[in-house]
N, C-alpha and C positions, 0 to 999 in steps of 0.2 A: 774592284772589278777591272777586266784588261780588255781588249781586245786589239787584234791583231787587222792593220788598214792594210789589204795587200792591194797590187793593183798590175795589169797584164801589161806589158812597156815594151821595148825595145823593139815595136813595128812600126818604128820610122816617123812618129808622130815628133812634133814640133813640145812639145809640153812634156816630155820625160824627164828629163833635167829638173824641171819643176816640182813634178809629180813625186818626187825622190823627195823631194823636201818635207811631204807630209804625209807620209805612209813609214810602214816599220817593216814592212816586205815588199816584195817583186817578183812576179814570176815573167822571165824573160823569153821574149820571142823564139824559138832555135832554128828557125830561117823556111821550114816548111812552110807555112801559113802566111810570113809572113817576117818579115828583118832580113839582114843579111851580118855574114862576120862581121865586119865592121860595126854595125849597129851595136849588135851583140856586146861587143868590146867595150865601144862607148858607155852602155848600160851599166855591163858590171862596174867598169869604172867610178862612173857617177854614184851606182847603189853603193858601192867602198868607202868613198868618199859622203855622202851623209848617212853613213854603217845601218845601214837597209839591207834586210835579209834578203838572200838572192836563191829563187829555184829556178827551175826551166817550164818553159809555157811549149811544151808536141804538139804537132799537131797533125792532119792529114797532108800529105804533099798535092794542096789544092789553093794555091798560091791566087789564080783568080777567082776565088768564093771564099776567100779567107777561111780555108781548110773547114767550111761548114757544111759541104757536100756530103750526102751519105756516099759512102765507099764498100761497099763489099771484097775485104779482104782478105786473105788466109791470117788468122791468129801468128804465124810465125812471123808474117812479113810485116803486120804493124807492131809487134813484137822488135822485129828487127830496127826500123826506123823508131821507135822511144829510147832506144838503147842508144843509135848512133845522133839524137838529136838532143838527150840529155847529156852526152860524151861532147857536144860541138859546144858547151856550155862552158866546161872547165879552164878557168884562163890562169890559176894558177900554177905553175911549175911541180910544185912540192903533192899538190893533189891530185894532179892528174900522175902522176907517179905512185901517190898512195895508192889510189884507186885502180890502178894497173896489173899493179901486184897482187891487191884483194883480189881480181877479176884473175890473174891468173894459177895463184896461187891456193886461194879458197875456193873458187870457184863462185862470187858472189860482190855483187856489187849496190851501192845504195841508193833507194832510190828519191822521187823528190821529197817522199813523208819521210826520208830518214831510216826506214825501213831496210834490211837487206833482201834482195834477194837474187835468186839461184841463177847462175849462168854457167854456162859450158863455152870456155874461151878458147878459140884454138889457131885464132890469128889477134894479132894486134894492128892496128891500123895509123901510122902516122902520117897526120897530114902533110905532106909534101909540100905545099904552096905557105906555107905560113914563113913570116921573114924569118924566124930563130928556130926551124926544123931542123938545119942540120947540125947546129949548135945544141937543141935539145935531144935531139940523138944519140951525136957523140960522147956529150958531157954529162946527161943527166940518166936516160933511157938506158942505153947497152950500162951503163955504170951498175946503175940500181938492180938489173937482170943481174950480170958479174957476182954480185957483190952476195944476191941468194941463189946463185947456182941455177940459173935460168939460161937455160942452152938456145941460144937466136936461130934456129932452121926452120927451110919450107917442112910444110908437112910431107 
């Protein structure tokens, strides 16, 4: 018999570190509710390091009620936010690349059960503020577009 100890992490608690040591998953903060990048980072890190599986914890942007507040909102715009708060998740190079290409090129992206599904991509969004964006830019992003014939224009 198995089972799988996950545990919700990367909201700034004192005990995450820890808590990595005796769970087999993580679903990590993605800053709406509650973490911020940094956090975030630390987390994956740490879950990497004792190889704890790592998904993303969305949630509402209700930062003082720990994203517990009812919200009534248009299906596109929390829509919108799962999509850019599963994306603030990706700390690897090589995956956030893959998953670029899926989104722009199938039109589908995965999501935390592993599942795909359907998007309509018609901007891509890099973060500007991260220290290695224009390293990852130049060297990895326009490359990867180059390389399958992905023409970089406004719409």
């Amino acid at each position: 018999m198995k089972i799988d100890l996950n545990a919700d992490l990367g909201e700034g608690c004192d005990s995450d570190s820890a808590l990595l040591q005796l769970v087999s998953s993580a679903n990590i903060a993605c800053g709406f509710h509650a973490g911020d990048a940094q956090t975030m980072l630390q987390s994956i890190r740490w879950a990497k390091e004792a190889r704890v599986a790592i998904g993303s914890h969305p949630a509402f942007p209700d930062r003082e009620n720990f994203g517990r507040s009812a919200m009534q909102l248009p299906p596109e715009t929390v829509y919108a936010q799962m999509i850019y708060q599963i994306g603030a998740l990706i700390e690897d190079e090589q995956q956030a690349i893959d998953q670029t290409l899926n989104m722009v090129q199938q039109g589908k992206v995965k999501s935390i059960s592993r599942e795909w599904v359907a998007v309509k991509a018609q901007t891509v969004c890099l973060h500007g503020d991260g220290a290695h964006a224009l390293q990852f830019a130049r060297r990895r992003l326009r490359d990867a577009f180059a390389a399958q014939q992905i023409c970089v224009t406004s719409a």
